[in-house]
Each structure stands twice: as C-alpha cells, then as structure tokens.
C-alpha positions as CSV (number, residue, x, y, z in Angstrom):
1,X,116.7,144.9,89.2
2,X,114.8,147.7,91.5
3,X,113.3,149.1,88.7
4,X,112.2,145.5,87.7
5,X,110.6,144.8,90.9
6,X,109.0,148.0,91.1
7,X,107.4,147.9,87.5
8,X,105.5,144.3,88.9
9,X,104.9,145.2,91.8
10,X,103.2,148.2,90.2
11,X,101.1,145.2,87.9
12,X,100.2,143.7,90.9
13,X,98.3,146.1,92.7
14,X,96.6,147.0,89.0
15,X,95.7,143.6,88.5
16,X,93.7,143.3,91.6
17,X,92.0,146.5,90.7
18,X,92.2,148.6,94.0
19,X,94.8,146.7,95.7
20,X,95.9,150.0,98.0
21,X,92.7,151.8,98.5
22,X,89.7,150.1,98.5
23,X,86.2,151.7,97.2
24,X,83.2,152.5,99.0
25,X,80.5,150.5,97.9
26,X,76.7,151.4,98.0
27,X,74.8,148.4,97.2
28,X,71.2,149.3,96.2
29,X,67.9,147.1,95.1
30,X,64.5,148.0,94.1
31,X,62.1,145.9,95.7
32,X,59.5,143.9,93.2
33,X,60.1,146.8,90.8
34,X,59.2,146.3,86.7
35,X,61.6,146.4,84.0
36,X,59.3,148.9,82.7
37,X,59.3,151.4,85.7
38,X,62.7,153.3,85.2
39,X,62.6,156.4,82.9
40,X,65.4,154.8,80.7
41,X,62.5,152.1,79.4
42,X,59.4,154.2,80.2
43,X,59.6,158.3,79.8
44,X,56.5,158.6,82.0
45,X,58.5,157.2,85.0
46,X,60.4,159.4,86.7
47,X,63.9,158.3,88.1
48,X,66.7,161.4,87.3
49,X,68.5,160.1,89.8
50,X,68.8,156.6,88.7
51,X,69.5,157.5,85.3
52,X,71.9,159.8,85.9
53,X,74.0,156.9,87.8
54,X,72.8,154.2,85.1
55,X,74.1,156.9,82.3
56,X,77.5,157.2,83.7
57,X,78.2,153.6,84.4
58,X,76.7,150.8,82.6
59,X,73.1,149.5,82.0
60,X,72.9,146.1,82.5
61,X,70.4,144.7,79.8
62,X,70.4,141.2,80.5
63,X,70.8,140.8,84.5
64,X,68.8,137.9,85.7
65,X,67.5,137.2,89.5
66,X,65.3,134.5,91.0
67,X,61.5,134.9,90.9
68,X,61.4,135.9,94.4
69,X,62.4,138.4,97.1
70,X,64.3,135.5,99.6
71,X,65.7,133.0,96.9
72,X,66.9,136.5,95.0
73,X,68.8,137.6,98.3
74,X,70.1,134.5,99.1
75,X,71.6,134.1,95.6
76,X,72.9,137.4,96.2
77,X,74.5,137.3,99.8
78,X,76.1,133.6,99.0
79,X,76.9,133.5,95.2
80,X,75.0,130.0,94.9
81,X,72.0,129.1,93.1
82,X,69.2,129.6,96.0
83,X,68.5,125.5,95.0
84,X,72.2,124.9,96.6
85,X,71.6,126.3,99.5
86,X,67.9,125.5,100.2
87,X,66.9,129.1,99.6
88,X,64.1,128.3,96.2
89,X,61.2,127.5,97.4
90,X,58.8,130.5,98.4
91,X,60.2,132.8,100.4
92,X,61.3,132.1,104.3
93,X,58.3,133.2,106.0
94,X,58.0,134.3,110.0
95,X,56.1,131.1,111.6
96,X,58.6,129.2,110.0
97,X,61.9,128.3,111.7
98,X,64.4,128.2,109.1
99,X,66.6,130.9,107.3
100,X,69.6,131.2,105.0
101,X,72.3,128.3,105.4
102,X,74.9,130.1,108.1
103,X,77.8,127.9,107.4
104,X,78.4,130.1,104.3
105,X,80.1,133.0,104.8
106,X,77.2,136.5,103.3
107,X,78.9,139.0,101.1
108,X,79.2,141.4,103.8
109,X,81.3,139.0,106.1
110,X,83.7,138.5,102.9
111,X,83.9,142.2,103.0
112,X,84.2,142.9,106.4
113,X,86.9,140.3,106.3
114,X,88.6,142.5,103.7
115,X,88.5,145.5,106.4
116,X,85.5,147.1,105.5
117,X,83.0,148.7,107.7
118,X,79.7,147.0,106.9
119,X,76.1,148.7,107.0
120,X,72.7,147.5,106.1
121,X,69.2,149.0,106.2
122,X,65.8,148.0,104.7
123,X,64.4,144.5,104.0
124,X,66.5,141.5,105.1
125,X,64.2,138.8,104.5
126,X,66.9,135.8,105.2
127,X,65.2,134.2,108.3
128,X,65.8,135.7,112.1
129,X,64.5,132.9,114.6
130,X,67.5,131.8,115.8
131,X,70.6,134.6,115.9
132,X,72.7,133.2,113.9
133,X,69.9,133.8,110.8
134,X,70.0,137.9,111.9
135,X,72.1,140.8,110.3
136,X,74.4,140.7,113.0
137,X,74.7,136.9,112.9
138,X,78.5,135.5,112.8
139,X,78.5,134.8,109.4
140,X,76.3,137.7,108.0
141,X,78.8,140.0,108.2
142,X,77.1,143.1,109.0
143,X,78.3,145.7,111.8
144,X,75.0,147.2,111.9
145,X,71.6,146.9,110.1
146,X,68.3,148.6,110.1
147,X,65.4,147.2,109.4
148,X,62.5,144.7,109.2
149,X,63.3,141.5,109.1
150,X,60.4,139.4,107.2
151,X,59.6,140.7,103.4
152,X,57.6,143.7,104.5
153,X,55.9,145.5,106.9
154,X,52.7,148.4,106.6
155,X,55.0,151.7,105.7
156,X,53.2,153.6,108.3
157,X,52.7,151.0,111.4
158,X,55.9,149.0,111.0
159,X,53.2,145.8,111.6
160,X,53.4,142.8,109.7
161,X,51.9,138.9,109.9
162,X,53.6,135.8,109.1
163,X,52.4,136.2,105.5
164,X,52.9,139.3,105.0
165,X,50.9,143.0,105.0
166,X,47.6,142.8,102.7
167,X,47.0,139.4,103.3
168,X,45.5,137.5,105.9
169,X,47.2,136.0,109.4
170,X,47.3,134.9,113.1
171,X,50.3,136.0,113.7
172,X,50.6,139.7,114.5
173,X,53.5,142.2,115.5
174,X,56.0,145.1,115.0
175,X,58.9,144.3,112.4
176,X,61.8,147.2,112.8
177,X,65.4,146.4,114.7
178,X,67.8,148.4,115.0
179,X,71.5,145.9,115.2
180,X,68.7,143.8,117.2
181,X,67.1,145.8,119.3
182,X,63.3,146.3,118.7
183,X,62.3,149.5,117.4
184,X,58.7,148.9,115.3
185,X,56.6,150.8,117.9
186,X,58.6,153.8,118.9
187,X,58.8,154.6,115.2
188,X,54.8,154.1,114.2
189,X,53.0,156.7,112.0
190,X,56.7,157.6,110.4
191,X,57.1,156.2,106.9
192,X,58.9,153.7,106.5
193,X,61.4,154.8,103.4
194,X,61.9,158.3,105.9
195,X,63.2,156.1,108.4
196,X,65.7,154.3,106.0
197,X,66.8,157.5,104.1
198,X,67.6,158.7,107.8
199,X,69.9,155.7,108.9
200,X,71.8,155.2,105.5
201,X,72.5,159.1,105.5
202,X,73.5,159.1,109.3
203,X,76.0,156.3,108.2
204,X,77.3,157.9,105.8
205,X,77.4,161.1,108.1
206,X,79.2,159.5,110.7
207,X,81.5,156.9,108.8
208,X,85.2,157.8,108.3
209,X,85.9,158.4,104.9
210,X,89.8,157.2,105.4
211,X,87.9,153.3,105.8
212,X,86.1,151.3,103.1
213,X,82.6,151.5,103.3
214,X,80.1,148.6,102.2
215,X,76.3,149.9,102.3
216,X,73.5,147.7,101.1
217,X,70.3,149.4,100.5
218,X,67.7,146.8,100.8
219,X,65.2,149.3,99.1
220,X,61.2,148.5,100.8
221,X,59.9,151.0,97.7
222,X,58.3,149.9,95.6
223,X,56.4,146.6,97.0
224,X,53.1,146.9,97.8
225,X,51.2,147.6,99.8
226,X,50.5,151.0,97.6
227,X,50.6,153.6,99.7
228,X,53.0,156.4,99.7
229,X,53.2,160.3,101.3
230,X,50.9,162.5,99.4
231,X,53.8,165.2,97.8
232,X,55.3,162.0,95.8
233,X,51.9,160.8,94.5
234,X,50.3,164.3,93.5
235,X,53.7,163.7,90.8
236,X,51.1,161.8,89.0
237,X,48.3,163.2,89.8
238,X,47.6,162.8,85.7
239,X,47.5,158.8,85.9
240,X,43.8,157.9,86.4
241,X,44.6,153.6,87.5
242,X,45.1,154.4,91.6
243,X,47.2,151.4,92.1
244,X,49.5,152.8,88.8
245,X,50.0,155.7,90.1
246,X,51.0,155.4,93.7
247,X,53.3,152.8,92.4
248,X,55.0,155.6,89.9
249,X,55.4,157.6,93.1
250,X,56.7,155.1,95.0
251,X,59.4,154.5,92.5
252,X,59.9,158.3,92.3
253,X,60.3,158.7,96.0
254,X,63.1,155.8,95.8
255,X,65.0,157.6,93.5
256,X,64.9,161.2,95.3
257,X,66.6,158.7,98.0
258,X,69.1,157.8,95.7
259,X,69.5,161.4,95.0
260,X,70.4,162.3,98.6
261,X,72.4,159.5,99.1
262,X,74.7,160.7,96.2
263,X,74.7,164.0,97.4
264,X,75.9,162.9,101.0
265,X,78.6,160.8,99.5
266,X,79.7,163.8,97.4
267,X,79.4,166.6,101.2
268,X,81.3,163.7,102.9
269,X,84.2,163.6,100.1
270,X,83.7,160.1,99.5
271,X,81.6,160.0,96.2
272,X,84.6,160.0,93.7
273,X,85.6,157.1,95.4
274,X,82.2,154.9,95.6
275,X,81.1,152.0,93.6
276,X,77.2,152.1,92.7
277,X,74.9,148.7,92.2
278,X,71.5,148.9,91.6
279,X,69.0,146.4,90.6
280,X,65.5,144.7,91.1
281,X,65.1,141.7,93.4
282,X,62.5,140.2,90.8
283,X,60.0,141.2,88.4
284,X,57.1,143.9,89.3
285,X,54.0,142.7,91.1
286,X,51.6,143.5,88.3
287,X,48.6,142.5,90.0
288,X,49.4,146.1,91.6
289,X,50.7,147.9,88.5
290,X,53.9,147.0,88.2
291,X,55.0,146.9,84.9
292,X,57.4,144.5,83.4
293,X,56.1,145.1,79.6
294,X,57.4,144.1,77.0
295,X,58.2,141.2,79.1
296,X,56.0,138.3,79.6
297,X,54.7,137.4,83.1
298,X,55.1,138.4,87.1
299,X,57.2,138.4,89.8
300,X,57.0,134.7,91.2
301,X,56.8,133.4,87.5
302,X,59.8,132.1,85.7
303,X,59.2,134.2,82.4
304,X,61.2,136.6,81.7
305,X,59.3,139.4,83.5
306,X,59.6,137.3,86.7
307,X,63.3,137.4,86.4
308,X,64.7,139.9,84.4
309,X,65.5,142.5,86.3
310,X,66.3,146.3,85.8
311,X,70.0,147.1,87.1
312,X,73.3,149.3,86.5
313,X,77.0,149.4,88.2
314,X,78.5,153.2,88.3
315,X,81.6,154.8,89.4
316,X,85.0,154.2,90.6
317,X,86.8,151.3,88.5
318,X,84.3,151.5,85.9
319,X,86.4,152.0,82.7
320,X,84.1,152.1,79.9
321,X,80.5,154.1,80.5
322,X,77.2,155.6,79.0
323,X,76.6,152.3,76.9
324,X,73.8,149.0,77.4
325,X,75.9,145.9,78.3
326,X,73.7,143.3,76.4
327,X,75.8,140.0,77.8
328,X,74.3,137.9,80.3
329,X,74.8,138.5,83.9
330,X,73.5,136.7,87.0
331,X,73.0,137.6,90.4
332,X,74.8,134.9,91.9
333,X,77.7,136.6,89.7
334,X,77.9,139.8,92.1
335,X,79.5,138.4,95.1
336,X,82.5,136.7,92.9
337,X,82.7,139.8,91.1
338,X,83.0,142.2,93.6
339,X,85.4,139.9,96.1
340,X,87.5,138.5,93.4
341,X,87.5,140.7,90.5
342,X,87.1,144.1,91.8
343,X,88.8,143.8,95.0
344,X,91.5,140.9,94.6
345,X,90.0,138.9,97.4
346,X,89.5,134.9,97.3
347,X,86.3,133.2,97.1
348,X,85.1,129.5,97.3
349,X,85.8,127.7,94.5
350,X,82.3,125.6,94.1
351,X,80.6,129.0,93.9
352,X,78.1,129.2,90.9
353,X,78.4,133.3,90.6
354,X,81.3,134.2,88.2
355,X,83.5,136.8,88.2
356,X,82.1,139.3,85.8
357,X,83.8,142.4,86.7
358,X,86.1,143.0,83.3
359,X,82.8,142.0,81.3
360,X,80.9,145.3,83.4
361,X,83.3,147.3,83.8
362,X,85.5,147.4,80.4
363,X,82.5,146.3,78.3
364,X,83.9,142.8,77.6
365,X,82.2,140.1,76.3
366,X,80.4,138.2,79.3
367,X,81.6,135.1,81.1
368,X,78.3,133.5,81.3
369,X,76.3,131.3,78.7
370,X,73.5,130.1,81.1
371,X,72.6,129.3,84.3
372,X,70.0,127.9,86.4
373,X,66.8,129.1,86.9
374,X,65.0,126.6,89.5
375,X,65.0,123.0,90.7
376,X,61.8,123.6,93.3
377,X,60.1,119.8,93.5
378,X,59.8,119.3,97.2
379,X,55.7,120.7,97.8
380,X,54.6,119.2,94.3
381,X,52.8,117.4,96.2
382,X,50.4,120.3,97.6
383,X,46.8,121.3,96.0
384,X,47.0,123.4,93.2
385,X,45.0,126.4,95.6
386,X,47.7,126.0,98.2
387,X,50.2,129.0,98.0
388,X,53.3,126.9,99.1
389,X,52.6,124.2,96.4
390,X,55.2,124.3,93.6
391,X,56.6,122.1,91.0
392,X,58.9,123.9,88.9
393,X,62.5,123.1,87.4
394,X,64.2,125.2,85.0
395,X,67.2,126.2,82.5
396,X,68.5,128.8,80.5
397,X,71.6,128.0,78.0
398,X,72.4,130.2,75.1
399,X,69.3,131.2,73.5
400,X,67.4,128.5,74.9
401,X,65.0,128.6,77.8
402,X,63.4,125.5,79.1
403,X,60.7,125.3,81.8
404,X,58.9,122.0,83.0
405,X,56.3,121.6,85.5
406,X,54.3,124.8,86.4
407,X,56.2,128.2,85.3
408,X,56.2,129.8,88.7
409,X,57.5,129.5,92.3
410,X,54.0,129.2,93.6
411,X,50.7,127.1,92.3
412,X,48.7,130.3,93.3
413,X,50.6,132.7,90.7
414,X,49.3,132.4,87.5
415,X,49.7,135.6,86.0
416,X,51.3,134.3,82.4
417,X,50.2,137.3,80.3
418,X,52.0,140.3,79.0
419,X,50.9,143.5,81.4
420,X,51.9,147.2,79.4
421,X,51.9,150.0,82.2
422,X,47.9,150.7,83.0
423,X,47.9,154.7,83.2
424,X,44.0,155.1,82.4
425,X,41.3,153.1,83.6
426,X,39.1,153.1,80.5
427,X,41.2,150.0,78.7
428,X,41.7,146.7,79.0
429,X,45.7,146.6,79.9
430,X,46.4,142.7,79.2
431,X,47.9,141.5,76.4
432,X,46.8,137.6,76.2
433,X,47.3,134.6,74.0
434,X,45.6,131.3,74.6
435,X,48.2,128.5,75.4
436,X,47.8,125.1,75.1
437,X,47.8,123.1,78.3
438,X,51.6,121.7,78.8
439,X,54.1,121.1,81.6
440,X,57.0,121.5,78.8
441,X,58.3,125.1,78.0
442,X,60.9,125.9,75.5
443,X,61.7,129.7,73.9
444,X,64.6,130.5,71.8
445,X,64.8,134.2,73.6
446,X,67.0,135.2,70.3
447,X,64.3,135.1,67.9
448,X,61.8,135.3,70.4
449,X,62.3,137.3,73.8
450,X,58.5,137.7,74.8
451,X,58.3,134.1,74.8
452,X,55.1,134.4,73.1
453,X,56.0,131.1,70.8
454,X,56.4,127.8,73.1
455,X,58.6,125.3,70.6
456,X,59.2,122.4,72.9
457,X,56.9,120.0,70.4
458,X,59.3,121.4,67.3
459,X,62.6,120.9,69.3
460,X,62.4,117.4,71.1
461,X,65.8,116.8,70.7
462,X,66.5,120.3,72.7
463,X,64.2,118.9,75.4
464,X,66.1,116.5,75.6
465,X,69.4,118.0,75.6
466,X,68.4,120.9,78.3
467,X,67.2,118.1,80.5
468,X,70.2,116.3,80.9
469,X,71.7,119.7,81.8
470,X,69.1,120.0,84.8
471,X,70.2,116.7,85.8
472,X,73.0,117.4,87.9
473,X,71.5,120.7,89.7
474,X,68.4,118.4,90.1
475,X,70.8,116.0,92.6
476,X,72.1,118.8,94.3
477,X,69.1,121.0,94.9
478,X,67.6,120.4,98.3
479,X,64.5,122.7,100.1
480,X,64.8,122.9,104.2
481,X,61.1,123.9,104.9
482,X,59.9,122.8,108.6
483,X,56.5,122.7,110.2
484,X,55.2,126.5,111.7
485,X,56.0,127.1,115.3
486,X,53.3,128.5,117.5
487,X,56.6,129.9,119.8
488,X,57.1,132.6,116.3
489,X,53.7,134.5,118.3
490,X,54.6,138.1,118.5
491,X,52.5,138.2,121.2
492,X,55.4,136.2,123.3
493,X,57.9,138.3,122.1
494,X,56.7,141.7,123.5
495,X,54.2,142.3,120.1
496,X,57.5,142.2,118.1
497,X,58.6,139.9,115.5
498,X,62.1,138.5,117.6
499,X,64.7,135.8,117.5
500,X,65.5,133.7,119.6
501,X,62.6,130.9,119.3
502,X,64.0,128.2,117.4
C-alpha cells in the first residue's frame, strides 16, 4: 500500500511539471521587431545568441500578438483578449488617465503568488497615473521593475512626450523609475539598453538561486527612434539604407544582451534550471526598416506582418527541441500556459489564453484553432487623418482570416504592402498590388499566407459564417478611453512623467 501511495504521489508532482522545484523564468520580448530580422529567417541579421536559444528549444512558427505594443502586453500580463479588458484600441498614452484593468490579477502577481521572486525592467507601457496602474501596483505583481513607463523614451536622454519620441507634443519630461522612484535625469547621456543590461544582470547577481526567479525583459531595442552606440552599427557598416542598418544593429545589440544574460545565469548556477521566452510584441515598424517580408503589412495593421510575431521557448521542461512548431499559438495563451500547465498552478476559468504547454514543449499538436484578432469600433467615428480614429473588427478560424472595416488599429496606418529588408538605397523596396476599395477582407492563409488574394466576394457564405463568430466578442468588447488631463504635465511633476494624478 506504501509503495502504492508512493508510485502516485510520484505522478503527481510529474503531472504538474515541476511540482518540487520550480524554474527560473526569463521572460524576454523584442520591441516592434520584424519576422524578418532574426538570422534564422534572414542570414544578414545577426542574432547567435537568439538562435542558439531558439535552436535548442522550439521555434514558434505561428505565434500571433495584437497589432500593437499596449493591447500586446495587456493580452500578455492578463491572458484576455485586449478587447475584454479594454486594452485594443491604440495604445494607453501619457495625457490620458486610464491603464490596464487592476481587478485582474498580471502574470507576475500569479507568480509571485506561487512564491516566486518577481523582476521587471524595460518598457511597461500599461498606464501609471494612478498607482495601482504601476509595476509595483497590488495586482501587478512585481517586487521591483526598471524602467520607462509610457512606450518609449529617447535612448540617450530618457525624455519622452505624451505621444511618444519622434513625434510631436506639449507634454515634455524624463521617463525612467526605478520600483517608483524617478531616475530619467540622473541617468541622461547613458543608453538606454546599457542601463537595462545593468539592472537585469545585477538581479540575477544578487538573486538567491535556492528561490524561483520570474524576469521579464521588456526589451526597448529595436523601436525606433534609430539610433544606436557606434561599435554595434559599424557591424553593418556594408548596408547602404541608414535607417536599415542602425535597425540591424539594434537588433544585434539586443541579442549580445541576451548573450550576457545567459552567461550570468550559467556564473550564477542557475541556467540549467531556467525557462527562456522570447518573442515580438507586434510586427516591425517598416516605415523605419523593419522587415516583416514575406509577410504583408506593419505593425499597427491586422495582416499578418502586423501580428505575426518572431518567438521561441528554451530550456528546462522542454522535452522535445531543435524543430519549428508550425501549430497556432496566441499570446493570451502564455499566462495559462505557464501558471497552469508548466507550473500546476490555477487560473480563472473565463480566461481566453489556453494552456499550450504540452503542444510547446513535447511538440504536440496545438490546442488552438482560432482566435480573435480585434473588436475596436468605439473612435469610428473620428476623421480618417485623426491617429486615434479606428474601425476595425476581426477573426481568424482555421485557415480563414476575416477583416472588416479598416485593416489596422489606427486610420493613420496605411502601410498595406509587402516591405523585403531595404539593404541598398538604389531600389525600390516595396512590393505592391493595387486592391480594390472594400471594408470586407477574407484570406484562406493555407493556400494563401501573404494574403495577396482578398476572396470575401467568392466566399459570402464564409462572411457570413465568420461574422456570426465575431458576434459574441463584439458584445463583450468594451474601449475605456477618457478625455486628456492637463494635471499628466511633467512640468508638475518635477519634469518627470509620475503617478499619482488621476
């Protein structure tokens, strides 16, 4: 009877996967990088790092985000479709009081629940103006975090507007915390990425091995604006486009980060031991020479090169490795999939993530056939030059795609086309074919993955068919987008970007 007992006890603790010592994990994304720009798709792009990780693990061919940098995170850190939690439309922007929902508990809290120690640096993009929005907020989850808190900031002057660097303003200040604390002008005219390759390694440095470690890597590289320390760009000194090539650097740089990050894990004794994710947030910003070829379209769009995004899982509990995983996998899937399947733990049960870690990890068939893409109606209303205006909803199921309204989370992103990776400026690097003015889009991806044949007239009946399956997501989704506060100002906040004003 012992013996009995002992054997299921023994299936028990296998079930759950690491029911007695629970894995580091180092949670990594790549921020508006192109399905193009990893050396597995593009041998010009240089990411040993990366590929080494992506080579013993598995590639994940058919990993799908949201179009954008805040409805991608809040996808992520929630395991909802950003439409169910009033995270679609745009992105959350400073002036703006509103943020991720905090009655639902962030992927980190789940984890620190679980009795791990829980680190963040990089871009949180997830709202701050009130504290319960920040890193540190009660259900965020994180015991310390690092980094700006809007969707960038200038690499070298940690300065950002309400809008975002490159573009214009009137709202002006520093954007780096440290667990809260502003830290944006005590660390000007250091780069950005030296400052985050700093914290995470001092983490790692100072965390106890003996204690599960969560890490999310909220990656600034490779989003504009393009600029990058000279050593990194003279690695390409042979690509003639400017924006191309500081963008190839950038991406280079990220993965010598990744480099040192494994090789602090492996000093510290804790490498054997650690989980790796990596993926994009979204598509590549082309319009800066991203590349998201053979795909069609940008970051922002709802083609497939807005949403299709590079990624991989590595190391411990990965049981089958060096292969392509061609299923389809969602972000929204990696918070039930790391909670429930890799770790054992609980999660809600109206949750639209699955649990997907059998399907990545022992090369299993996937447990997803679809998912949604977008229900973003609220600001149809908006001029088609107004960057907030959108009118969008969206579906994938099986082979079918369906897209009505105007393909992309913005009015003012029309970038439809098929972009191959510009290295010389002598030729045209657009691929283009006309399309016929339409608010209906339907691709069979199987027999055509560029989406460069729109079928919705031959197909009614799958119009039809997808559109009832929008229905219910459509009575679901809702969009919390206030009016600008003037009380955001920097300028009453000690120059910084701050909570505490809504």
């Amino acid at each position: 009877m012992l013996k009995l007992l002992s054997l299921l006890l023994l299936a028990t603790c296998l079930s759950s996967g690491f029911a007695q010592k629970k894995p580091h994990i180092i949670y990594m994304i790549g921020d508006d990088m192109g399905w193009n720009d990893v050396s597995w798709h593009d041998q010009n792009v240089q990411t040993p790092n990366l590929a080494s990780l992506a080579e013993n693990g598995v590639k994940l061919d058919n990993f799908y985000t949201m179009a954008a940098c805040s409805p991608s995170r809040v996808a992520l850190m929630t395991g909802m479709y950003s439409s169910n939690v009033g995270g679609q439309h745009y992105t959350y922007l400073g002036h703006i009081p509103h943020g991720a929902p905090t009655y639902l508990p962030f992927l980190p809290k789940k984890l620190k629940d679980m009795g791990y120690q829980t680190y963040g640096v990089g871009k949180w993009h997830l709202g701050f103006c009130n504290e319960s929005y920040i890193p540190g907020g009660p259900n965020r989850g994180f015991d310390h975090y690092y980094g700006f808190y809007q969707g960038g900031a200038t690499y070298y002057e940690h300065v950002n507007n309400e809008n975002g660097p490159g573009f214009n303003g009137k709202y002006v200040g520093y954007d780096l915390h440290d667990d809260g604390v502003n830290v944006g002008v005590h660390a000007a005219c250091k780069y950005t990425s030296v400052l985050f390759e700093e914290k995470v390694l001092s983490n790692i440095e100072e965390h106890d091995p003996s204690e599960p470690m969560f890490h999310y890597v909220a990656f600034q590289l490779p989003h504009s604006p393009r600029v990058v320390p000279k050593q990194w760009e003279l690695v390409y000194n042979w690509i003639e486009n400017d924006n191309r090539r500081i963008y190839c650097a950038q991406v280079t740089y990220m993965d010598a980060i990744v480099g040192n990050i494994v090789s602090k894990l492996k000093e510290k004794g804790m490498y054997e031991d650690t989980l790796f994710v990596f993926h994009a947030d979204n598509g590549g910003d082309v319009m800066t020479q991203a590349a998201n070829w053979p795909y069609r379209g940008d970051k922002g769009t709802y083609f497939e090169g807005g949403i299709r995004g590079v990624g991989f899982m590595s190391g411990v509990g990965i049981k089958e490795t060096g292969y392509t995983h061609h299923g389809m996998f969602h972000i929204t899937d990696m918070y039930p999939t790391l909670i429930q399947g890799m770790l054992g733990g609980e999660v809600a049960d109206n949750l639209d993530g699955i649990d997907q870690w059998v399907p990545m990890s022992e090369n299993k068939p996937s447990n997803r056939n679809g998912f949604l893409i977008t229900v973003d109606t609220d600001m149809a209303h908006l001029p088609r030059d107004n960057v907030l205006g959108a009118n969008v909803t969206a579906i994938r199921e099986g082979d079918w795609k369906l897209m009505i309204g105007f393909p992309a989370f913005s009015y003012t992103y029309n970038e439809w086309d098929w972009y191959p990776p510009k290295y010389t400026d002598d030729v045209e690097n657009v691929e283009h074919i006309d399309s016929e003015e339409t608010d209906i889009w339907l691709f069979n991806l199987a027999e055509d993955p560029l989406e460069k044949d729109n079928v919705a007239d031959q197909h009614p009946d799958k119009v039809a068919e997808l559109r009832e399956l929008l229905k219910p997501y459509e009575a679901t989704a809702w969009n919390f987008w206030p009016e600008e506060d003037p009380a955001c100002d920097p300028a009453l906040h000690g120059e910084f970007w701050s909570t505490g004003w809504c």
